[in-house]
C-alpha positions in Angstrom: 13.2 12.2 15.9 10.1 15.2 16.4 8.7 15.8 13.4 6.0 18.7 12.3 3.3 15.9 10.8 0.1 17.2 8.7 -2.3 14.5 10.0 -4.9 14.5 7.2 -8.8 15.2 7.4 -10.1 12.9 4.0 -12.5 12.4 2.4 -12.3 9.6 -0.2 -8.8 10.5 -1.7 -9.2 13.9 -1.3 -7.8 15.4 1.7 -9.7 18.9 2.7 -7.9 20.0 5.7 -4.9 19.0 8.1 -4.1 18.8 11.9 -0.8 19.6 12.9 1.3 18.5 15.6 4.5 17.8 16.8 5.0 14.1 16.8 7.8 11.1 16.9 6.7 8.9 14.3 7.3 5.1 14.2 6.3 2.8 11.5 6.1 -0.6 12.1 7.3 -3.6 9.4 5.0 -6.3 8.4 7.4 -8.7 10.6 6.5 -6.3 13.3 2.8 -6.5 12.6 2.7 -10.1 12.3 4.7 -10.6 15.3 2.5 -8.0 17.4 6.2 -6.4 18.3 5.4 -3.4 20.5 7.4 -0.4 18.7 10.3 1.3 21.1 9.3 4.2 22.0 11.9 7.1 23.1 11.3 9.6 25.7 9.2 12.5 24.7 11.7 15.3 24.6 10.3 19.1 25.6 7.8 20.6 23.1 6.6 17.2 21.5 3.3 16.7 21.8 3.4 12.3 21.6 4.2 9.1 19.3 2.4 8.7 15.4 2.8 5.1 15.6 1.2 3.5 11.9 0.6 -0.4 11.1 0.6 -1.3 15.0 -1.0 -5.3 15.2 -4.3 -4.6 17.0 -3.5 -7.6 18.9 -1.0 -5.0 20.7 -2.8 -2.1 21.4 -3.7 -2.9 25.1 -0.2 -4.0 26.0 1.2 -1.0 24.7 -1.4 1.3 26.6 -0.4 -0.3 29.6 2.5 0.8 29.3 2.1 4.4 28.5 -0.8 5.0 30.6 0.0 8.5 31.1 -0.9 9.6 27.2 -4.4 10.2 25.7 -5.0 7.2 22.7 -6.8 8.1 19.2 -6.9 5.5 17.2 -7.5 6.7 13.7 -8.1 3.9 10.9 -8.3 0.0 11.4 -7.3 -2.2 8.2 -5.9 -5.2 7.2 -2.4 -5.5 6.1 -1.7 -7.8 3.2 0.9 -9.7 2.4 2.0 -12.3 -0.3 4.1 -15.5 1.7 6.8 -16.8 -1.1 6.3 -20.5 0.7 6.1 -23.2 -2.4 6.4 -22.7 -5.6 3.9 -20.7 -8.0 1.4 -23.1 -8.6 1.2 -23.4 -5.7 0.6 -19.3 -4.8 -2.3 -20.2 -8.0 -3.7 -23.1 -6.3 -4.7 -20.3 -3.6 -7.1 -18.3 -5.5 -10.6 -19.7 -6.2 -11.5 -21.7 -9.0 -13.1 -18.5 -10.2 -10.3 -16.5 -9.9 -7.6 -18.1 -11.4 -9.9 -18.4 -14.6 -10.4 -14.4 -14.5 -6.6 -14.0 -13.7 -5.8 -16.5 -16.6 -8.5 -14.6 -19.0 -6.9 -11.2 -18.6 -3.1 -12.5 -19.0 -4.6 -14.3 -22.4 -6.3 -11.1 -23.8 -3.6 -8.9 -23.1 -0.9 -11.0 -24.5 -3.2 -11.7 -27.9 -3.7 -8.0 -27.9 0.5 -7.9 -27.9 0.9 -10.5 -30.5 1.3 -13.9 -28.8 3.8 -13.0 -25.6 3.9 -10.0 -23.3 6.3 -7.8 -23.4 7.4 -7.4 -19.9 10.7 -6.1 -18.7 12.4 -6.8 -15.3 14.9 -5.0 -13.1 17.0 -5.4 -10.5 21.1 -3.9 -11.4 21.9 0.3 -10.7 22.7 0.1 -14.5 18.9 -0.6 -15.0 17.6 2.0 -13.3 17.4 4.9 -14.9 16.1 3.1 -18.0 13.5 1.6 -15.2 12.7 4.9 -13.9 12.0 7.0 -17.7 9.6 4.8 -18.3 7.9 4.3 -15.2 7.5 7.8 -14.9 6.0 7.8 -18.4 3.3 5.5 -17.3 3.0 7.0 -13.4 2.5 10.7 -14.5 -0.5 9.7 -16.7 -1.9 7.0 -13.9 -5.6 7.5 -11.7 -2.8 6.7 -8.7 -0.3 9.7 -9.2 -3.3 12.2 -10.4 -5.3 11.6 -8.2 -4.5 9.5 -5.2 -1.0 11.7 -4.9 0.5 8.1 -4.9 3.1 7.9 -7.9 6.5 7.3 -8.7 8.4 10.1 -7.1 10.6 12.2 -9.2 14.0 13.8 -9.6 17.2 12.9 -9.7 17.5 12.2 -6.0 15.3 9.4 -6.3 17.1 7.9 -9.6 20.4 7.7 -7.5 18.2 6.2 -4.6 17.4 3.6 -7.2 20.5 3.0 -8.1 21.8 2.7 -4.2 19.2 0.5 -3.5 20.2 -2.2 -7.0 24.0 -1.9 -5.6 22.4 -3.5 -2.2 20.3 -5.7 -3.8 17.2 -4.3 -2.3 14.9 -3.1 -5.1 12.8 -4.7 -7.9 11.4 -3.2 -10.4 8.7 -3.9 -13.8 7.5 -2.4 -16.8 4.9 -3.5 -19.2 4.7 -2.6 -22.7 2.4 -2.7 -25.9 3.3 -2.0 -29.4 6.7 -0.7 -27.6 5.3 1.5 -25.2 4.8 1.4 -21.6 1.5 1.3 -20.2 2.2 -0.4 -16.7 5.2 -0.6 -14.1 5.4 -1.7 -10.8 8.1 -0.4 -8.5 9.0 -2.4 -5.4 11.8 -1.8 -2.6 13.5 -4.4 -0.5 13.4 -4.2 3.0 15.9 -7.2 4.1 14.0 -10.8 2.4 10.7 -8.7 2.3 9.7 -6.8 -0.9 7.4 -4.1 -0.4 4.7 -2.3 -2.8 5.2 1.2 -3.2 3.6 2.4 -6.2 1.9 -0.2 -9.2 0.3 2.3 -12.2 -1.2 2.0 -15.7 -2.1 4.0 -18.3 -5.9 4.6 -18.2 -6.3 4.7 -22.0 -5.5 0.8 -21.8 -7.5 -0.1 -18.7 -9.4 -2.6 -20.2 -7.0 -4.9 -21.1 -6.1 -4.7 -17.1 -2.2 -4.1 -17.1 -2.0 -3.4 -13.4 -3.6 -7.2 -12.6 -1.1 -8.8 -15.6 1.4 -7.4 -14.5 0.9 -8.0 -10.8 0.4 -11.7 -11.8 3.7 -11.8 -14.0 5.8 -10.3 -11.1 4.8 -12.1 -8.6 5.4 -15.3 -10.9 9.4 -14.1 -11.2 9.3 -13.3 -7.5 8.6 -17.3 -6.9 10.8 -18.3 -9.6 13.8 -16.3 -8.0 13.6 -17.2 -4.6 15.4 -14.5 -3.4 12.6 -13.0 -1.2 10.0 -14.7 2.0 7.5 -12.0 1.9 5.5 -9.1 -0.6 4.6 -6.5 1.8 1.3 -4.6 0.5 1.8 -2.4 3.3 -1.1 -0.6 5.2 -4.5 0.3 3.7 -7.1 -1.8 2.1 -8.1 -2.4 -1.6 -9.6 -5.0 -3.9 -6.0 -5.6 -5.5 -4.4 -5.9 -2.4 -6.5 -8.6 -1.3 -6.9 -10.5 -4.7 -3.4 -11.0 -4.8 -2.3 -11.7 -0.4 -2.0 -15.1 1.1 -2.4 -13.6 4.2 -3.0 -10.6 6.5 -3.3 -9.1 9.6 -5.1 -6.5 11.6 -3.5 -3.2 12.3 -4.1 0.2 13.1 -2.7 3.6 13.3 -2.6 5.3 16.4 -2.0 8.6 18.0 -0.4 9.0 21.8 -0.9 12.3 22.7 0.2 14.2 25.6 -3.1 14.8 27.8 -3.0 18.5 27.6 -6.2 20.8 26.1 -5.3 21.3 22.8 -4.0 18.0 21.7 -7.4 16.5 23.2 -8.8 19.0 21.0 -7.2 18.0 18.3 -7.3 14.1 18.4 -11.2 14.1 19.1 -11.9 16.5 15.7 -9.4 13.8 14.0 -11.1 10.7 15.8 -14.5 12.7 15.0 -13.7 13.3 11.5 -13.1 10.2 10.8 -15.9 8.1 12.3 -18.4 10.6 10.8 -17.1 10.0 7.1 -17.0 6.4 8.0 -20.8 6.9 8.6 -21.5 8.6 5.4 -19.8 5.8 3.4 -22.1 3.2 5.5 -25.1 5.6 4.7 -24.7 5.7 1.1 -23.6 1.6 0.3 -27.1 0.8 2.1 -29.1 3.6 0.5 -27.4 1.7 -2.5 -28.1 -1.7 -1.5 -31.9 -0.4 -0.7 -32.5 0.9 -4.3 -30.7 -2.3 -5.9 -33.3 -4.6 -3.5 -36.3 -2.3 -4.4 -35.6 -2.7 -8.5 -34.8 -6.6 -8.1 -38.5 -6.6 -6.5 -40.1 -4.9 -9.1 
């Protein structure tokens, strides 16, 4: 289906401007990716001006522009996808962290549940009548969170979305967490089901608390009832990068988003300022971590 679709111009988390065109967006699953399934791509119906395809394997990219010679490509990030494989049991998933790692993981779970008075107070749910109590106090937690105020990445809200949770529990195809201290929440994780695949959509904490790392415990703690159920195959961290992401992932694999454009003037306009955009904050951010990495060298030599 065409869609109007704001492609973004950021910088960081903050987005400053957007390009707008007329697009049929797919999104491709992490089987897809993994798989490096080509998406099916409908005919471009009059007035669209081409595809938004996000999370294609990069290992499919010249097969697919072989077959749609005929549109200008922009590719406009490269990441890996991350994903947690529920194979064995959940020492083994521990076994797969360094040494190091576990002992950090294993630090944080102790201080946090000291701080709580012996045992964490961690509540799980899965059933539509769970929902809504899941949902008050997510939100508690998700309207104070860096990720909703600033990153724009939260807990939706409304009742629409409470009665999506609750659909989703009658299917069986949503999971959902909330840590607590001294009776209050100050983490929750919220996670949809897509088939035997759980995906991440939103993890927050409340920054007052940060550094007793609730996101990490309670990362660690869900992932441990995930194993234990053995209801699911796969964690889907979706697309994008980030240092919790890839603590946590067994695996991953390389994607990209991609624009297909229609060759005309103006949408090779456009995709060249997006493309352009892009690669010239990617500059800046390599400019500044060796300026950074210069300054760090020139005070170790001192």
């Amino acid at each position: 289906m065409t869609a109007s679709v704001a492609l973004p111009l950021r910088i960081g988390a903050r987005t400053i401007a957007h390009v707008r065109r007329r697009l049929i967006p797919t999104v491709l699953g992490l089987e897809a990716a993994r798989s490096a399934a080509l998406p099916a791509l409908d005919p471009l119906p009059p007035g669209c001006d081409g595809y938004w395809v996000v999370s294609l394997a990069a290992d499919a990219l010249q097969q697919l522009l072989g077959q749609r010679p005929e549109l200008a490509p922009f590719v406009r990030q490269r990441y890996r996808r991350s994903y947690v494989s529920f194979d064995g049991d959940f020492d083994d998933y521990l076994g797969s962290f360094s040494a190091k790692g576990r002992s950090t993981l294993k630090r944080k779970l102790r201080k946090l549940a000291d701080r709580s008075g012996g045992t964490l107070d961690l509540r799980f749910y899965r059933s539509a009548a769970e929902m809504e109590e899941f949902y008050r106090h997510a939100r508690v937690v998700s309207a104070l969170s860096y990720q909703e105020r600033l990153l724009g990445c939260g807990l939706p809200e409304g009742a629409d979305f409470v009665e999506e949770l609750r659909s989703r529990a009658r299917r069986d195809a949503v999971r959902g967490w909330v840590l607590f201290l001294d009776g209050a929440p100050i983490s929750y994780l919220y996670a949809p089901a897509d088939g035997d695949t759980l995906i991440y959509h939103s993890l927050g904490y409340d920054p007052e608390h940060a550094g007793l790392s609730p996101g990490t415990v309670l990362q660690l703690e869900a992932m441990r009832q995930v194993f234990e159920e053995g209801r699911f195959k796969l964690f889907d961290f979706t697309n994008g990068e980030g240092q919790h992401k890839t603590q946590f992932a067994t695996g991953s694999v390389d994607c990209l988003d991609l624009l297909l454009l229609r060759p005309t003037l103006s949408n090779r306009a456009a995709g060249h300022v997006l493309v352009g955009f892009d690669a010239a904050v990617a500059a800046v951010k390599r400019g500044t971590a060796t300026l950074k990495l210069e300054r760090l060298v020139r005070t170790w030599m001192r």
